[in-house]
C-alpha positions in Angstrom: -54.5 24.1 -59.8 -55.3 28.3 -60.3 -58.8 29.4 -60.0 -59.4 33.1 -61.5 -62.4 34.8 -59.3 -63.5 37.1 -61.8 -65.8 40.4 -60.9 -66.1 40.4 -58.1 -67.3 42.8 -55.1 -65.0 43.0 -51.9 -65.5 45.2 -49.0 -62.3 47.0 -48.4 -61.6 50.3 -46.1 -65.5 50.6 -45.5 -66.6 50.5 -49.4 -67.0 47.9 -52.1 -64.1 47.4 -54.8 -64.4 46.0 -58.3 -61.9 43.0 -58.2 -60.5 39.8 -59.8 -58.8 37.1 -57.5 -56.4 34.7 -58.1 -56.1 31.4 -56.1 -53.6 29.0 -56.4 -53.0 26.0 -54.3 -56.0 26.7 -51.8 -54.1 30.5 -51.0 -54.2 33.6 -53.1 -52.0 35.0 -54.5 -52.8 38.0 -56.2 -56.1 40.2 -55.5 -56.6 42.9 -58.3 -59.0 45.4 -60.3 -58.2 42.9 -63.4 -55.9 40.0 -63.2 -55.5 38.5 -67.4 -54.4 35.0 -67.3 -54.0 31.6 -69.3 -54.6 28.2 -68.0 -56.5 28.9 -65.1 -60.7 27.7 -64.0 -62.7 30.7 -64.0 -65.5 31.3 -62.5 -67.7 34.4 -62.7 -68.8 36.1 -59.1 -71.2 38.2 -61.3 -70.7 41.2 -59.2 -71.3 39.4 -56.4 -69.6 40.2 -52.8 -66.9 38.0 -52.4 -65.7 37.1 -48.8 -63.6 34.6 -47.4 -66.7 32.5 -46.5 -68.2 32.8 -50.2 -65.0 32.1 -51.5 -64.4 28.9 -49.5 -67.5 27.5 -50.5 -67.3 28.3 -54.5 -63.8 26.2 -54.3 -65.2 23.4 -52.4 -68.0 23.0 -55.3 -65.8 23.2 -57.6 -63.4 20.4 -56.3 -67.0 18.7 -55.8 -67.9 19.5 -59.2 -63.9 18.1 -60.7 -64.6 14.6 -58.7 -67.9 14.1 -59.7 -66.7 14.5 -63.4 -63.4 12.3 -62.9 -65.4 9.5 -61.4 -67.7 9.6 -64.3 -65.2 9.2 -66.7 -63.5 6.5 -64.7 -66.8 4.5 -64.5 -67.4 5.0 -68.4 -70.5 7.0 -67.6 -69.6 9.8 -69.9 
């Protein structure tokens, strides 16, 4: 599964950076000004400083989020 981690803030050589991250099977794999891609979940940091920590806890919501919905459609509920 890729997750696009679009506009983002990081902190980088003592100043903040515009920047898009890629993550793909729970690493990333590219970290850039703008990354364009297809098939991918993306989720908007909103300018938002992005740090390991942040970016740990967006994913785990998101799996959250994906199970919630896939046992919801397994029970019939939606």
């Amino acid at each position: 599964m890729k997750t696009l981690i679009k506009n983002a803030q990081l902190y980088y050589q003592g100043q903040l950076n515009p920047a898009d991250l890629l993550v793909e099977n729970s690493k990333f794999t590219q970290i850039a000004e703008e990354i364009s891609t297809d098939n991918v979940q993306v989720i908007d940091a909103k300018q938002r400083l992005v740090s390991p920590v942040t970016i740990f806890v967006l994913v785990l919501e998101l799996i959250n989020l994906l199970t919630c919905i896939r046992v919801r459609l397994e029970l019939g509920y939606v």
